[in-house]
C-alpha positions in Angstrom: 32.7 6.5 4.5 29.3 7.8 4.1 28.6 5.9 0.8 29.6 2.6 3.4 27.1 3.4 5.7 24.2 4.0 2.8 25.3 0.5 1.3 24.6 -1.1 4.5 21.4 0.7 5.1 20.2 -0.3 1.7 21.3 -4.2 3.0 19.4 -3.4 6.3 16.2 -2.3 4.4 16.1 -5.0 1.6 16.7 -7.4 4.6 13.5 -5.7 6.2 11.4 -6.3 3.0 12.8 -10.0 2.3 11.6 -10.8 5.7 8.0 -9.4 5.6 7.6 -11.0 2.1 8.9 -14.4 3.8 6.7 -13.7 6.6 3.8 -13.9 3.8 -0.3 -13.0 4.8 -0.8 -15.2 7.4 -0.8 -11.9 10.3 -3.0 -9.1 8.8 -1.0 -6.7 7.3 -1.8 -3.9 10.4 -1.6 -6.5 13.1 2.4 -6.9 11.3 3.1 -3.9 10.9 2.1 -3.1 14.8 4.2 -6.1 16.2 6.9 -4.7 14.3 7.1 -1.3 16.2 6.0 -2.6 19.0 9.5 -5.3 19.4 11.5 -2.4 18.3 10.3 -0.2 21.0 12.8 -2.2 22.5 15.9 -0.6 20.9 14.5 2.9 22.3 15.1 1.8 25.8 18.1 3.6 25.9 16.3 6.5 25.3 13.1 6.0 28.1 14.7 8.2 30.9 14.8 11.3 28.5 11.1 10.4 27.0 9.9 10.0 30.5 11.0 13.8 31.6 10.8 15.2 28.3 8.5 18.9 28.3 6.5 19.1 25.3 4.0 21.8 24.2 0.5 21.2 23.5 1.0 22.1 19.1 4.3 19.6 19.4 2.4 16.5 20.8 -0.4 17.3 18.6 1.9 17.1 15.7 3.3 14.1 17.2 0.0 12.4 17.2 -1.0 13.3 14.3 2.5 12.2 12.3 1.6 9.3 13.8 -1.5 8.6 12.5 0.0 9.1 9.1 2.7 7.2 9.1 1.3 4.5 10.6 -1.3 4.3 8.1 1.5 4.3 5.4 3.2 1.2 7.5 0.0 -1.1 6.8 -0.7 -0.1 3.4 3.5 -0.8 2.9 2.8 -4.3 4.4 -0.3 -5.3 2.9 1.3 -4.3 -0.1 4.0 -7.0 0.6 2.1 -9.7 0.4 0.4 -8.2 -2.8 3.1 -7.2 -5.3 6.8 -8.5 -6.1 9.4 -7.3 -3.8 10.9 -4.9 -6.8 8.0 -3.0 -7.4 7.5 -2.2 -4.0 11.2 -1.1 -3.5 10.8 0.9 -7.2 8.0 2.5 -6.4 9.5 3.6 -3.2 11.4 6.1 -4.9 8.2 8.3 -5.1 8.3 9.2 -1.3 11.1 12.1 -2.1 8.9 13.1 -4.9 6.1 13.3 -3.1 8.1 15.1 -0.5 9.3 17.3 -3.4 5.8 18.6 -4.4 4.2 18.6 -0.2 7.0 21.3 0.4 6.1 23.6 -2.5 2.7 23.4 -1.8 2.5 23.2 2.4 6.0 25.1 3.4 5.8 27.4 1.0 9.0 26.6 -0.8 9.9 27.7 -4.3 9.1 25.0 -6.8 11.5 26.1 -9.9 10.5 24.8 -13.5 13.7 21.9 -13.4 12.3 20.7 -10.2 9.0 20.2 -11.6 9.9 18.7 -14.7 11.7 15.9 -12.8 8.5 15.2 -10.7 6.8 15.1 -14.0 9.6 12.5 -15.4 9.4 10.5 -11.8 5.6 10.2 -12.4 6.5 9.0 -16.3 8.6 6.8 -14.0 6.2 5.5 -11.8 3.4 4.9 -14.7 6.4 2.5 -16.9 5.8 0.3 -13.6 2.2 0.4 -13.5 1.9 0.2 -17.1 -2.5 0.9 -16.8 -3.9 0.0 -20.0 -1.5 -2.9 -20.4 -1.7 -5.1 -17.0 -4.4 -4.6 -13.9 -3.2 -2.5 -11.5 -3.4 -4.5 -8.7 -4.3 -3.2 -4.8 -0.8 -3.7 -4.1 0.3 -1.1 -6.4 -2.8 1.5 -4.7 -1.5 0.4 -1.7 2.1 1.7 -2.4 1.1 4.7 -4.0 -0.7 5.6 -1.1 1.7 4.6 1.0 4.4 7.1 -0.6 2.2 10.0 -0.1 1.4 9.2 3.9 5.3 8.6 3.7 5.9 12.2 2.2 3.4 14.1 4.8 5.5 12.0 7.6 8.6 13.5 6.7 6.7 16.9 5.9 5.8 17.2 9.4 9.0 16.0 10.6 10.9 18.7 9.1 8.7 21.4 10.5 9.2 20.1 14.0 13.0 19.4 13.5 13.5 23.1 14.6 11.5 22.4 17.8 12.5 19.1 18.7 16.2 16.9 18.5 16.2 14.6 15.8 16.9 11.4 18.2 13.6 12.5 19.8 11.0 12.5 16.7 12.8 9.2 15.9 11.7 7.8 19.2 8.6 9.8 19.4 7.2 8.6 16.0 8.1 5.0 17.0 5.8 5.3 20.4 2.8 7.1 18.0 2.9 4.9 14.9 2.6 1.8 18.3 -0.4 3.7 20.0 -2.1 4.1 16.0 -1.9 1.2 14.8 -3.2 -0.8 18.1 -6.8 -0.4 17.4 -6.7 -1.6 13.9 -4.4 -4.9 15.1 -7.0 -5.6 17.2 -9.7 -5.6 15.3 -7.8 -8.2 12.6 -5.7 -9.7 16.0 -4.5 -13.5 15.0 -2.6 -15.1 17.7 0.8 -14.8 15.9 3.5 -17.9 15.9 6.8 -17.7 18.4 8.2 -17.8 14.9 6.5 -14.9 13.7 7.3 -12.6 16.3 11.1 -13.9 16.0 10.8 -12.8 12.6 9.0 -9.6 13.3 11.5 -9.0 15.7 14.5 -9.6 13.1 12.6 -7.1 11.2 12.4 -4.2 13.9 16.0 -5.0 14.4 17.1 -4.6 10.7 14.5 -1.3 10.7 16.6 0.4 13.4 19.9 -0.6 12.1 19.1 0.8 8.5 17.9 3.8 10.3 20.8 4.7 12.4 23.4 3.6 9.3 21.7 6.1 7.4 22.0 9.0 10.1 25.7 7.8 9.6 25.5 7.9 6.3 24.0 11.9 6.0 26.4 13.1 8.6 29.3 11.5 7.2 28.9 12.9 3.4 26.7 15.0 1.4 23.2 13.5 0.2 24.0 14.2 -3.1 27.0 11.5 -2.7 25.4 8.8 -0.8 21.9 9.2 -2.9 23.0 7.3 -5.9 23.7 4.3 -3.9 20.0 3.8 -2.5 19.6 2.7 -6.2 21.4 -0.8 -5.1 18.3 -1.6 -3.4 16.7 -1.8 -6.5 18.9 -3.9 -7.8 19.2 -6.7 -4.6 15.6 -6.2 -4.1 15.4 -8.0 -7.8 18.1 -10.4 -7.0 16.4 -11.3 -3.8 12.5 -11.5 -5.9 14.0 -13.9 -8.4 16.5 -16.0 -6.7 14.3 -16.3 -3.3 10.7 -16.3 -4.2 11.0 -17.4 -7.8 9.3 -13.4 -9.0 10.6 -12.9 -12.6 12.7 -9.7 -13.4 10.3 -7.6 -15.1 12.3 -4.8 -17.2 9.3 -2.6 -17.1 10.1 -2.2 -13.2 13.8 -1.6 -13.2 13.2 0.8 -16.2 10.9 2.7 -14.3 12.4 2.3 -10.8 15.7 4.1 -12.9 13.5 7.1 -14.2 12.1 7.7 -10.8 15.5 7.3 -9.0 17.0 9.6 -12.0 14.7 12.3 -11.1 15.3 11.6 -7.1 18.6 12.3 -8.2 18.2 15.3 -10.0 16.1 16.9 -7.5 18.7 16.1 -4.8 21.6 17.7 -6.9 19.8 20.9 -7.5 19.1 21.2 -4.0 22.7 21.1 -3.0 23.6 23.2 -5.6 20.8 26.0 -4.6 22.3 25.7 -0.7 25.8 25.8 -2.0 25.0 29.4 -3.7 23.0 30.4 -1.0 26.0 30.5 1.3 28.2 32.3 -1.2 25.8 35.0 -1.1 25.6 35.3 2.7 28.4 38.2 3.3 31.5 37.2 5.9 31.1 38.4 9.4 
């Protein structure tokens, strides 16, 4: 069941990018990117009552402010990189987000960082360089934009695990949704085109897909281990080709998929030992 729910939130989440690269430049990438959270503020309405009477400390808001700030800056450089670079690429180079995450805990939460962990970032860099191929083709601001937004991507989820322990997870869902809103507001103004009925139906459709891919893949972790429904995120890669090619006529470049498969490897690898180093952790903890 939980590799079901982590096929449909890959579906959800190449739906997501299909629909921003449809929606093409004609919005700014931030003022996109903040109709987009804004619409699906909707879906958190639900959830309003217990924001509204929620008790947080001063360090847990400034976190959430700050995660904001982050992440929303990651959201505009994901869409400007959109309209920028194919649809693969920006799904393949994706896959650096969990080695990004990788490296920010070894260096920020103190965790160990153990030789076969580093050699796979090392391999999902090789990875990431096959795609960019520097030297050989221009590396566009599309692909800067991505790499950048992988790393404001990996702080994100950085700081959301530090205040997991403080926090429920339902409420730094909803809490990052209201900051990345506030954050990117000023710099939607500042580009603000009077956007299309269209546009915000699509925008819209794209908040909605957001959310769903989001709660499928909740689903999908408490259903099975990550090191089962990992492997399928690699799918995405493949429709997000599919998609590229058959939609908006962006040829399959090998380079891509090749790389996009030595980045995932190492996500993969990474994942797996982390399972196995929790799985021996708990046969070492003596019975009560």
């Amino acid at each position: 069941m939980g590799m079901l729910w982590m096929f449909l939130t890959g579906l959800c989440f190449v739906a997501v990018t299909a629909l921003v690269k449809y929606l093409g430049d004609d919005l700014p990438a931030a003022q996109q990117a903040f109709l987009r959270y804004l619409l699906g503020l909707v879906f958190l309405v639900p959830m309003w009552p217990a924001l509204r009477d929620s008790r947080f400390s001063r360090m847990v808001l400034g976190v959430f402010a700050l995660r904001g700030a982050i992440h929303a800056l990651g959201v505009a450089l994901w869409f400007y990189a959109m309209t920028q670079i194919p649809i693969a690429e920006v799904t393949a180079m994706n896959y650096l987000t969990p080695v990004y995450v990788t490296l920010g805990a070894a260096l920020f939460l103190g965790e160990r960082l153990a030789l076969r962990r580093l050699l796979a970032v090392l391999v999902a860099f090789l990875g990431a360089l096959v795609i960019l191929r520097p030297g050989l083709r221009e590396v566009s601001s599309g692909h800067l934009a991505m790499l950048g937004t992988a790393i404001f991507f990996a702080a994100s989820y950085l700081m959301a695990k530090r205040l997991s322990g403080q926090v429920s997870a339902s409420m730094v869902v909803a809490m990052l949704s209201v900051a990345v809103t506030v954050a990117l507001s000023p710099l939607a103004y500042a580009v603000w085109v009077p956007p299309t009925a269209a546009q915000l139906l699509g925008l819209l459709a794209v908040a909605a897909f957001a959310t769903a891919g989001h709660y499928s893949m909740t689903r999908a972790f408490a259903a099975a281990p990550v090191t089962v429904t990992q492997p399928v995120t690699f799918l995405q890669l493949v429709w997000a080709v599919a998609i590229g090619a058959m939609f908006f006529a962006e040829p399959v470049d090998l380079f891509v998929v090749l790389g996009g498969m030595v980045i995932m490897a190492s996500v993969l690898f990474i994942t797996w030992r982390e399972a196995m180093l929790r799985k021996q952790a708990k046969r070492a903890v003596p019975a009560p």
